[in-house]
DOBA-149521 format. One record per residue: x, z, y of N, C-alpha, C in turn; residue in one letter. Coordinates in steps of 0.05 Angstrom, whole numbers, plus 5000, padded with zeros to 4 digits. Atoms other than C-alpha are relative to their C-alpha. Layout:
// DOBA-149521
+------+------+------+------+------+------+------+------+------+-----+
|  n.x |  n.z |  n.y | ca.x | ca.z | ca.y |  c.x |  c.z |  c.y | res |
+------+------+------+------+------+------+------+------+------+-----+
|    X |    Z |    Y |    X |    Z |    Y |    X |    Z |    Y |   A |
...
+------+------+------+------+------+------+------+------+------+-----+
This chain:
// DOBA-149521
+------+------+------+------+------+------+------+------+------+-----+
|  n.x |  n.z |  n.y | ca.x | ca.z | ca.y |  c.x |  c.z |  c.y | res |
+------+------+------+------+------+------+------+------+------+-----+
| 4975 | 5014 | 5006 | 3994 | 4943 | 3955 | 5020 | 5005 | 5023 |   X |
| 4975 | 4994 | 4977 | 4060 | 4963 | 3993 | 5006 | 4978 | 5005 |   X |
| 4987 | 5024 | 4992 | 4086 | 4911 | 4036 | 5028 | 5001 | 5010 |   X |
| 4966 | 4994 | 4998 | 4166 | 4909 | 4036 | 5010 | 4973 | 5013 |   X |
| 4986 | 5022 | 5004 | 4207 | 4862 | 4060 | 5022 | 4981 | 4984 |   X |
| 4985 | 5013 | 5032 | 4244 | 4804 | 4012 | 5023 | 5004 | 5008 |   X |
| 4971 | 5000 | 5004 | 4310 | 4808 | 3995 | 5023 | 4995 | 5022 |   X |
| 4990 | 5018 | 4980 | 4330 | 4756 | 4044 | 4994 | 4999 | 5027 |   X |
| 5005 | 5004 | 4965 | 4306 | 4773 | 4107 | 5003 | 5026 | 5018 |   X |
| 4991 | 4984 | 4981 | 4332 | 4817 | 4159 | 4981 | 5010 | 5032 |   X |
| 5020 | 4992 | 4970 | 4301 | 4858 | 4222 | 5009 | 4989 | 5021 |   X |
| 4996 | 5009 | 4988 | 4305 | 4823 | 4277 | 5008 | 5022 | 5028 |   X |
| 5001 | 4983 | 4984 | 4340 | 4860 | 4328 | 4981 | 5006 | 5025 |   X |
| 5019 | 4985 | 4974 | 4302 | 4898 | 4389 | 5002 | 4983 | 5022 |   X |
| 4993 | 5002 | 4973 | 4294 | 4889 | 4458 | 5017 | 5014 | 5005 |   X |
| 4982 | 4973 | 4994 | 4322 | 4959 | 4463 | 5037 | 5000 | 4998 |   X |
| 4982 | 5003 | 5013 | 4380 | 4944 | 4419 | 5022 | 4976 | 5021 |   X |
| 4983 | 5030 | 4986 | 4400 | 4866 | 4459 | 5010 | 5017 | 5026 |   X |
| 4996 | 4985 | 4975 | 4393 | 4920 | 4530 | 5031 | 5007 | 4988 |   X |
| 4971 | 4986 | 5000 | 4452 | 4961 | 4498 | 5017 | 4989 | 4995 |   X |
| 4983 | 5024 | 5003 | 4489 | 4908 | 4480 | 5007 | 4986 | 5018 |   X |
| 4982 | 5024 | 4970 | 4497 | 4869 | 4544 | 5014 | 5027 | 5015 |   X |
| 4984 | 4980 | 4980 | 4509 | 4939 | 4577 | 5029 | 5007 | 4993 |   X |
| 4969 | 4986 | 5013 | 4571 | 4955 | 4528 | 5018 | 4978 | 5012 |   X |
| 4980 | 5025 | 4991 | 4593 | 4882 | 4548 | 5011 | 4999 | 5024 |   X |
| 4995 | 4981 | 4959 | 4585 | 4902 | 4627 | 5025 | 5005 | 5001 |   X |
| 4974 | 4977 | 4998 | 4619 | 4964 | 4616 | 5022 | 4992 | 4999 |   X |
| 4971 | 5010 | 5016 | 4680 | 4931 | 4576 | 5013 | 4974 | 5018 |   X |
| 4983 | 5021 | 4992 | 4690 | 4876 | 4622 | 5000 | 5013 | 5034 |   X |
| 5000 | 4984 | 4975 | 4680 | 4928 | 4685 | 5035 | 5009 | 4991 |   X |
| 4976 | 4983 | 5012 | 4739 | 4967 | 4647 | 5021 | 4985 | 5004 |   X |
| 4982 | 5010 | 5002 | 4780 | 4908 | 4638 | 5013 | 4987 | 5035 |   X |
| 4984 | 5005 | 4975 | 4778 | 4889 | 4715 | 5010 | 5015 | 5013 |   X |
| 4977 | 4974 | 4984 | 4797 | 4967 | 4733 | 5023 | 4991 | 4985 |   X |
| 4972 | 5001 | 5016 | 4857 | 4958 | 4682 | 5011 | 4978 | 5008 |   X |
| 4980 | 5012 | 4966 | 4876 | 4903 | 4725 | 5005 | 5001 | 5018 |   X |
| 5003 | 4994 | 4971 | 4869 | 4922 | 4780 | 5024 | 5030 | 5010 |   X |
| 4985 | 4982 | 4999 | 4908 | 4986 | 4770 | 5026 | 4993 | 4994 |   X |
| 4985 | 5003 | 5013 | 4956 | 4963 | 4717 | 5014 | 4975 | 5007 |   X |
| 4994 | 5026 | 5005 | 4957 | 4894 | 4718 | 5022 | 4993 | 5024 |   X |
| 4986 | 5009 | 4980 | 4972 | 4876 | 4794 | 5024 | 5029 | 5004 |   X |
| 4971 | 4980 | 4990 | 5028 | 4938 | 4791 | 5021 | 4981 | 4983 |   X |
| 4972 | 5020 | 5023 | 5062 | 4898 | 4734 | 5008 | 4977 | 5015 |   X |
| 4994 | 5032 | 4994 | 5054 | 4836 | 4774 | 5018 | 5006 | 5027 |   X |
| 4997 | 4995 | 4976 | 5076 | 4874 | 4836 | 5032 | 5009 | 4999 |   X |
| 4967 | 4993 | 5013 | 5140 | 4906 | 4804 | 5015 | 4979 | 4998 |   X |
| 4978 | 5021 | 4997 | 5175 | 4833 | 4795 | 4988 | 4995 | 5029 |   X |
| 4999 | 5013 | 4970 | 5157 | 4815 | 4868 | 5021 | 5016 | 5019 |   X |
| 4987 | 4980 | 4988 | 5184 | 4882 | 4890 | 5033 | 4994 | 4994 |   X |
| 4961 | 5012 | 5012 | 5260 | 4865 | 4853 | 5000 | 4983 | 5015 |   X |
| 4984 | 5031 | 4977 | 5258 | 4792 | 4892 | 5000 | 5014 | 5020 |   X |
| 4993 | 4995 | 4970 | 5238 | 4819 | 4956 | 5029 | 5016 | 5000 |   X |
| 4982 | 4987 | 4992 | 5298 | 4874 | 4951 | 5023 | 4984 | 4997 |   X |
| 4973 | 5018 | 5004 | 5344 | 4814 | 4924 | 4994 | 4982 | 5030 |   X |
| 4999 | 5012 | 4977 | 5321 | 4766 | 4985 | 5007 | 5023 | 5026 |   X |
| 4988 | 4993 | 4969 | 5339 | 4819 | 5042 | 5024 | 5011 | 4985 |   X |
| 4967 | 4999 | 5016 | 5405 | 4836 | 4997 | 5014 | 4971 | 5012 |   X |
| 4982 | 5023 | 4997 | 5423 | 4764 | 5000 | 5001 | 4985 | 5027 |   X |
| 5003 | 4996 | 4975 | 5393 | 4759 | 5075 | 5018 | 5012 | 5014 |   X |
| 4992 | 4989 | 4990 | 5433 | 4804 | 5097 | 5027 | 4997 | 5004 |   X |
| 4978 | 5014 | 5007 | 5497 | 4783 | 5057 | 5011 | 4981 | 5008 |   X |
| 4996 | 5027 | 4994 | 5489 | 4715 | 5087 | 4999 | 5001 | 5034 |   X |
| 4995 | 4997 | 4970 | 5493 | 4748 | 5165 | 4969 | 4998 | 5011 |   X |
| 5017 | 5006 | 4982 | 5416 | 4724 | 5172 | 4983 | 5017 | 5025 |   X |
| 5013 | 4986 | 4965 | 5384 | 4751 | 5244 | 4965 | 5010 | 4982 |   X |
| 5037 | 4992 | 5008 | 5313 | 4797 | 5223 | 4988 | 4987 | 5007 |   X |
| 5022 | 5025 | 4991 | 5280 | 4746 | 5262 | 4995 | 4980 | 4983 |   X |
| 5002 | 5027 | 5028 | 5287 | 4696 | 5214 | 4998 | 5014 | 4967 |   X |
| 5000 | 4998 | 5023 | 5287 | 4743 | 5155 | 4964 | 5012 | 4991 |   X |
| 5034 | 5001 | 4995 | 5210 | 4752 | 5124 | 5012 | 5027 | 4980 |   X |
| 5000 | 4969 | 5018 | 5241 | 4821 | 5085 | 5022 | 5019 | 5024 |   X |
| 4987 | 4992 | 4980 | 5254 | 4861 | 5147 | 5025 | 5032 | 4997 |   X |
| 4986 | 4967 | 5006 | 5283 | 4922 | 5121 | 5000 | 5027 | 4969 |   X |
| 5004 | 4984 | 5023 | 5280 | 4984 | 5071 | 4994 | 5019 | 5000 |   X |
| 5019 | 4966 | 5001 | 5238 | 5044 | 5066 | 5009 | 5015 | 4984 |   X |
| 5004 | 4986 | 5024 | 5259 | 5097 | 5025 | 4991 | 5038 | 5016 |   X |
| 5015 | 4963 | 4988 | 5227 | 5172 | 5029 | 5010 | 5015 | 4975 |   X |
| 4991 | 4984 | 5017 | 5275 | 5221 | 4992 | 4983 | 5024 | 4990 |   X |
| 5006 | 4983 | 5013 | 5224 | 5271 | 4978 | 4977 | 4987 | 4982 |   X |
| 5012 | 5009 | 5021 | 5180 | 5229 | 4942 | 5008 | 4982 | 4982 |   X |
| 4981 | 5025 | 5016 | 5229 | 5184 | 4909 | 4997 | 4967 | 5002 |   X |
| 5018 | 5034 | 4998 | 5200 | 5114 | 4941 | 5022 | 4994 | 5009 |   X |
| 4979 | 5020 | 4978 | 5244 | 5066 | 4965 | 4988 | 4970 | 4990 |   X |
| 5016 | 5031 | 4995 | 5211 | 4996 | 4979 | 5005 | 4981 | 5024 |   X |
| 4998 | 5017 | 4989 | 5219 | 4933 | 5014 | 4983 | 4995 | 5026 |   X |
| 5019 | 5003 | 4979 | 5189 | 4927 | 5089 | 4993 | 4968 | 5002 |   X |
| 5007 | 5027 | 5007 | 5157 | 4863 | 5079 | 4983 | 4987 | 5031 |   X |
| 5018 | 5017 | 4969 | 5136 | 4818 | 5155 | 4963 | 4996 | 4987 |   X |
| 5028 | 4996 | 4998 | 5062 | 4820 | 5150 | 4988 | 5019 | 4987 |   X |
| 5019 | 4976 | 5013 | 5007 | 4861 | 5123 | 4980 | 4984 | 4980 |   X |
| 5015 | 4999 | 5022 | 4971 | 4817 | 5083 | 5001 | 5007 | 4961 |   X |
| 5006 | 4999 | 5028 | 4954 | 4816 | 5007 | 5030 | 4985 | 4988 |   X |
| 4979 | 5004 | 5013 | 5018 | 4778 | 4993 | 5023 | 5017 | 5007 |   X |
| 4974 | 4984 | 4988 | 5061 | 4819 | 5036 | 4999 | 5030 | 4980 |   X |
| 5005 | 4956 | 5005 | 5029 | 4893 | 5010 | 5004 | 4994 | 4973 |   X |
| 4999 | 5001 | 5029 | 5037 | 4867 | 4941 | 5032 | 4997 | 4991 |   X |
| 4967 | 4996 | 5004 | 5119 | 4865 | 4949 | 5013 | 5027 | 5016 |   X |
| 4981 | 4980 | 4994 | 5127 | 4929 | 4981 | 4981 | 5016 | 5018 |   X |
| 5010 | 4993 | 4978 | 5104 | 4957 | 5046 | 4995 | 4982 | 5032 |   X |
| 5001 | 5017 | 4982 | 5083 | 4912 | 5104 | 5001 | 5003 | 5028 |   X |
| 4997 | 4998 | 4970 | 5103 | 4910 | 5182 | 4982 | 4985 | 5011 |   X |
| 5018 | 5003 | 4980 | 5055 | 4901 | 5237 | 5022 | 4987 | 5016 |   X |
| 4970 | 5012 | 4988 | 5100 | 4843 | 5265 | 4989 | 5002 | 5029 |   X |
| 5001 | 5006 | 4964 | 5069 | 4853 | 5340 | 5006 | 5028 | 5004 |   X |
| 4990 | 4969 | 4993 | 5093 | 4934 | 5334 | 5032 | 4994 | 5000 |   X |
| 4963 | 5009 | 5000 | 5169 | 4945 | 5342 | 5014 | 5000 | 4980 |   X |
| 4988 | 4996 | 5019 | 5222 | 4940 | 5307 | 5020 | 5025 | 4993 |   X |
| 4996 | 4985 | 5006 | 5248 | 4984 | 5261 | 5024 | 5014 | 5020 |   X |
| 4983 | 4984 | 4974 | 5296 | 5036 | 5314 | 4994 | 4996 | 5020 |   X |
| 5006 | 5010 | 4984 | 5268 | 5008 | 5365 | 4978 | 5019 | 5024 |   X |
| 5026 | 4985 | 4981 | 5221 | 5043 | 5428 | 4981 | 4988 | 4992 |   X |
| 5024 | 5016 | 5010 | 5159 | 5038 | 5413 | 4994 | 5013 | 4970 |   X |
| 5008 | 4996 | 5022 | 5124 | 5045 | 5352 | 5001 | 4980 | 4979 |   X |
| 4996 | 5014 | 5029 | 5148 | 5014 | 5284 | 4973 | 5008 | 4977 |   X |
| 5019 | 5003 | 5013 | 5080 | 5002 | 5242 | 4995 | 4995 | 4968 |   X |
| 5004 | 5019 | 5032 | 5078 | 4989 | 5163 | 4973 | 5010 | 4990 |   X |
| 5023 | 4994 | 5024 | 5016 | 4992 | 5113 | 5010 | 4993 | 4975 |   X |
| 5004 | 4999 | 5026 | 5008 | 5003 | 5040 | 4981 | 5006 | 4978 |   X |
| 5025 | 4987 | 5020 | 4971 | 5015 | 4977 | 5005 | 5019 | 4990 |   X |
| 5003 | 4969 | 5016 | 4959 | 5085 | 4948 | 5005 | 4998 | 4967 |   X |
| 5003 | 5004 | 5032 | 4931 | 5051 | 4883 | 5006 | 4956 | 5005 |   X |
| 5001 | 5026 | 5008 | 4939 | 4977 | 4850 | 5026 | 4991 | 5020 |   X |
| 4975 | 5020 | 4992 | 5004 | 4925 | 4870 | 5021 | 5020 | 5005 |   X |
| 4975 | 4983 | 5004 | 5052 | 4982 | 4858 | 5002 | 5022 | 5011 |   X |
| 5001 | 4975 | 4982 | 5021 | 5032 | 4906 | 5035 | 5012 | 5006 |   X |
| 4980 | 4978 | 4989 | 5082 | 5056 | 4937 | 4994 | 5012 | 5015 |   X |
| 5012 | 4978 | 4994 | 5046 | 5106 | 4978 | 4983 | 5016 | 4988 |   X |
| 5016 | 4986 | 5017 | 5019 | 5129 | 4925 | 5002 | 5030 | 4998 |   X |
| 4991 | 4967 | 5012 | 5042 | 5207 | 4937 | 4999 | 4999 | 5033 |   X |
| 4988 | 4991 | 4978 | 5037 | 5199 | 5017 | 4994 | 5020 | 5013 |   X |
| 5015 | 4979 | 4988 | 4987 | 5247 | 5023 | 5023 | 5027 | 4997 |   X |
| 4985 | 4971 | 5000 | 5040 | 5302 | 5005 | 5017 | 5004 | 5006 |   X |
| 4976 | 5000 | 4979 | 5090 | 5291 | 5057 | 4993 | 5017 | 5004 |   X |
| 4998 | 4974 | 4984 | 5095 | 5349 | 5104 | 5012 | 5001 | 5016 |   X |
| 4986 | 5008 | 4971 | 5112 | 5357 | 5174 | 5030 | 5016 | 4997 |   X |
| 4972 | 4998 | 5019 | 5187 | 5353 | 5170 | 5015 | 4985 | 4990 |   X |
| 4993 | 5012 | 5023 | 5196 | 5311 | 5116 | 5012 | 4980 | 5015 |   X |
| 4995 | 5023 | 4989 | 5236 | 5249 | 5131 | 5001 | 4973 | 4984 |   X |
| 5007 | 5024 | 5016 | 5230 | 5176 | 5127 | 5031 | 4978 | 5009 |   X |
| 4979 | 5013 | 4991 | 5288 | 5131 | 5126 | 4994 | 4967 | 4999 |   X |
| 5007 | 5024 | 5007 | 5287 | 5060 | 5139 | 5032 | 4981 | 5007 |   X |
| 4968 | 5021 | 5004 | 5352 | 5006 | 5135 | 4994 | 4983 | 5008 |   X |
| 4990 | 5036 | 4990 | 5363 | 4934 | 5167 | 5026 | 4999 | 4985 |   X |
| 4981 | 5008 | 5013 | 5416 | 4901 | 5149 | 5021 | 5009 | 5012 |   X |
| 4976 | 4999 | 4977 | 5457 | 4931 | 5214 | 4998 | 5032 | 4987 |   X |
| 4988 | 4966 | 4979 | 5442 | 5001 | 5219 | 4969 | 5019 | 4973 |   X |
| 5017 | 4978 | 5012 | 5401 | 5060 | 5186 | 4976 | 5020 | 5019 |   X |
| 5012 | 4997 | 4973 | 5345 | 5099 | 5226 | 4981 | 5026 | 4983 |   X |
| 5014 | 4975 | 5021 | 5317 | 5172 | 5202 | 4978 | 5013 | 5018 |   X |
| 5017 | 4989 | 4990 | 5253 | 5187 | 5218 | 4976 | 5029 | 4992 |   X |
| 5012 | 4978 | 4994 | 5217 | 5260 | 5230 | 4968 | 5005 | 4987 |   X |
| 5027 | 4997 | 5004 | 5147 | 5272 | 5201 | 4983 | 5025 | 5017 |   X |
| 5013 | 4985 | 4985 | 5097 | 5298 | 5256 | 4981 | 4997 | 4993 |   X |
| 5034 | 4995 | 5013 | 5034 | 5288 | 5232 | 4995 | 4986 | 4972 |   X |
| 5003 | 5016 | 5029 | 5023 | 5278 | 5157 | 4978 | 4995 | 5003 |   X |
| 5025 | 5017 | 4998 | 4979 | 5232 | 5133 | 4977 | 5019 | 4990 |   X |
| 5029 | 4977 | 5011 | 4939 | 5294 | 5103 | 4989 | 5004 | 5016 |   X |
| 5015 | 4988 | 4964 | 4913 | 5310 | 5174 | 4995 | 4988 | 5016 |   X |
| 5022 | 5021 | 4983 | 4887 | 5244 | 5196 | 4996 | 4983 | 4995 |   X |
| 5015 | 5019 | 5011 | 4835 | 5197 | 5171 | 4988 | 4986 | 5026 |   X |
| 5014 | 5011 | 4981 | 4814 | 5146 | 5212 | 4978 | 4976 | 4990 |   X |
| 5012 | 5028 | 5016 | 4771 | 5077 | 5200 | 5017 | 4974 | 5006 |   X |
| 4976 | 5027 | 4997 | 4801 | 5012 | 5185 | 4990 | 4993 | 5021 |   X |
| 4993 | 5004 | 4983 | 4789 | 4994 | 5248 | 5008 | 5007 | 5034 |   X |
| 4989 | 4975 | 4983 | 4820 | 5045 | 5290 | 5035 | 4985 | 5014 |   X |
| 4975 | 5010 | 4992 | 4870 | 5000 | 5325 | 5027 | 5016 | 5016 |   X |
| 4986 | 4984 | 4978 | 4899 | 5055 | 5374 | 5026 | 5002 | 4986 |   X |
| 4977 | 4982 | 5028 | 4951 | 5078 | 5310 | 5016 | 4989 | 5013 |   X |
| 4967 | 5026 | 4997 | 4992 | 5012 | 5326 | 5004 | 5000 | 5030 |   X |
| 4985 | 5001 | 4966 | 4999 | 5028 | 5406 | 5027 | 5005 | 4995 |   X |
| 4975 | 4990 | 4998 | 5060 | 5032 | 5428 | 5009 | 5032 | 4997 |   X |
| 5009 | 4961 | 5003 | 5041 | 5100 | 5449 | 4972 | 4997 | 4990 |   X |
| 5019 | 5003 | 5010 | 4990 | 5108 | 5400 | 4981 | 5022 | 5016 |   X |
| 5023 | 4984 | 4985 | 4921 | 5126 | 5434 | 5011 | 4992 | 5028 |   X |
| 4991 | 4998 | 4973 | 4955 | 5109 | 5500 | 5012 | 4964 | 5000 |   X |
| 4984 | 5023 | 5004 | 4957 | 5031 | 5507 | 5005 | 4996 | 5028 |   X |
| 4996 | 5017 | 4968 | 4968 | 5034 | 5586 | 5039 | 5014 | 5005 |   X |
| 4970 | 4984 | 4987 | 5040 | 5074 | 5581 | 5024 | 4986 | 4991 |   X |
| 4972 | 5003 | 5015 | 5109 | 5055 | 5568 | 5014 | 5012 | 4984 |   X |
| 4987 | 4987 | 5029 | 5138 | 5076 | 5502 | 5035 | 5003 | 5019 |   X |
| 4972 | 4990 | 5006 | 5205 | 5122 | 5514 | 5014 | 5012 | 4976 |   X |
| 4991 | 4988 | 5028 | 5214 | 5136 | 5444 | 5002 | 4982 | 4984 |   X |
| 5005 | 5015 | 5015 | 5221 | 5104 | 5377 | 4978 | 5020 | 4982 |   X |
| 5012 | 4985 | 5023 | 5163 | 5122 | 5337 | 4991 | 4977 | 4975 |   X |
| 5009 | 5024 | 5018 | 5133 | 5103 | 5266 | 4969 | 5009 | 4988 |   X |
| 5028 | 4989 | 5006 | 5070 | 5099 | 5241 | 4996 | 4985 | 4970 |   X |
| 5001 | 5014 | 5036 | 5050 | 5088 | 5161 | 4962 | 5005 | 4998 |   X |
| 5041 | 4996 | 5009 | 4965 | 5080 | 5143 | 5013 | 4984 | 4976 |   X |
| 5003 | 5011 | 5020 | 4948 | 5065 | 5078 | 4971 | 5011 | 4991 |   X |
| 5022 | 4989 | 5008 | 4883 | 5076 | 5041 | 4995 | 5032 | 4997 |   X |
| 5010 | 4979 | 5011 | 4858 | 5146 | 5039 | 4992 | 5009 | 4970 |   X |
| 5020 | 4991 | 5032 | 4809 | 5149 | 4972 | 5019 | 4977 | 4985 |   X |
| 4994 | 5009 | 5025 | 4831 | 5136 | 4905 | 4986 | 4969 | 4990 |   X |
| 5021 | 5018 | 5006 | 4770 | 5084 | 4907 | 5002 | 4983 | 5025 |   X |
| 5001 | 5011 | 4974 | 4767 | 5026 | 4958 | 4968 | 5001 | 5013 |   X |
| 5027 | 4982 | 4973 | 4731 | 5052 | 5026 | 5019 | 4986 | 5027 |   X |
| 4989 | 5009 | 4971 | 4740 | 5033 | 5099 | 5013 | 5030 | 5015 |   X |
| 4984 | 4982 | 4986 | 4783 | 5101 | 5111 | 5023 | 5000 | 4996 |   X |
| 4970 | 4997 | 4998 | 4856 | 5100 | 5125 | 5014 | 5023 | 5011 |   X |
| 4991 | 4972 | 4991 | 4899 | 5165 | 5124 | 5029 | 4983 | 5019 |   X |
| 4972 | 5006 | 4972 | 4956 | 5154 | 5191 | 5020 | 5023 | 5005 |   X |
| 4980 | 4974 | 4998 | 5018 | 5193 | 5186 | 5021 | 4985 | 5027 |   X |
| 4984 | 5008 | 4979 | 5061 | 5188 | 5247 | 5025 | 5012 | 5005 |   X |
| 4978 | 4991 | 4993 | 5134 | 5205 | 5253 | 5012 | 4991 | 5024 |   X |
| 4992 | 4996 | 4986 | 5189 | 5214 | 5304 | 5037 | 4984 | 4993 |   X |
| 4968 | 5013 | 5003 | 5265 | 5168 | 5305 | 5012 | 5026 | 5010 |   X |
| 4986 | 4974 | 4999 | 5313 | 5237 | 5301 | 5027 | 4988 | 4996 |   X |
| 4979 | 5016 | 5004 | 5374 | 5186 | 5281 | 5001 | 4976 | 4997 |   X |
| 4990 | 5022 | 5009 | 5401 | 5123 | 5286 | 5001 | 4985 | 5025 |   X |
+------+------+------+------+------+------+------+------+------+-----+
């Protein structure tokens, strides 16, 4: 006698089957935190980026002193088409409106070494192309007084360091016992496409302002 099953009753799925099933769920909700993470916080990062450039517009408009203003300035780098907001700190709220100053490095024109960080990828990466500066290339940065054009001597293609490679932010970087006679600037931002504890450090030279 063949034994079939009735009409009404169904195979009960696998073990095998439930495995590939939570994995697709994984996967799909792995996917959806890169697609935030890339997408999402750039979208969210793009209206922060407009205020900050309206608060040091209207900062500026209104006479206020950089000391008191928390959007210190303006980055833009004509060969990669960036222009972004230098935002007083470095954390996660600051890097997510622009580019962030190392407020114990100098200020922008200033002797010494002017410091910002940024993201490559996610919150709008505006260094997202810094690796293909070239020694040369220049970086411009604005206050509300004055303009300040800086030299590219060592692109960031030609030096990786680890996040905690404090020397970058010397005055004279690598040299914290000397007195700064120059204005220099220094930009780190993540190296890899993927988050890692290496930061590429490009270092330019104040040539005007």
């Amino acid at each position: 006698m063949a034994w079939g099953r009735g009409a009404g009753e169904r195979r009960r799925p696998s073990a095998f089957s439930a495995v590939i099933a939570a994995l697709v769920v994984v996967a799909l909700v792995i996917a959806g935190i890169a697609a935030w993470q890339v997408w999402g916080t750039s979208w969210r990062a793009s209206a922060a980026t407009r205020q900050a450039m309206s608060d040091f517009s209207a900062g500026c408009s209104a006479g206020r002193a950089q000391a008191d203003q928390n959007v210190v300035a303006v980055m833009s780098i004509p060969s990669l088409g960036v222009e972004t907001p230098v935002v007083r700190g470095v954390g996660k709220d600051s890097l997510r409106r622009g580019v962030g100053w190392y407020p114990d490095t100098a200020a922008p024109g200033q002797s010494g070494n002017f410091a910002v960080a940024g993201y490559r990828i996610t919150n709008g990466a505006p260094l997202r192309h810094i690796l293909q500066l070239k020694d040369g290339d220049q970086i411009r940065v604005r206050d509300c007084r004055h303009s300040y054009t800086y030299s590219v001597e060592m692109p960031a293609s030609g030096l990786t360091v680890g996040a905690d490679a404090g020397w970058v932010l010397d005055a004279v970087p690598g040299h914290p016992e000397r007195i700064p006679s120059q204005a220099l600037m220094t930009i780190t931002a993540n190296q890899d496409q993927v988050p890692s504890d290496q930061r590429a450090v490009l270092f330019a030279r104040l040539v005007t302002g």
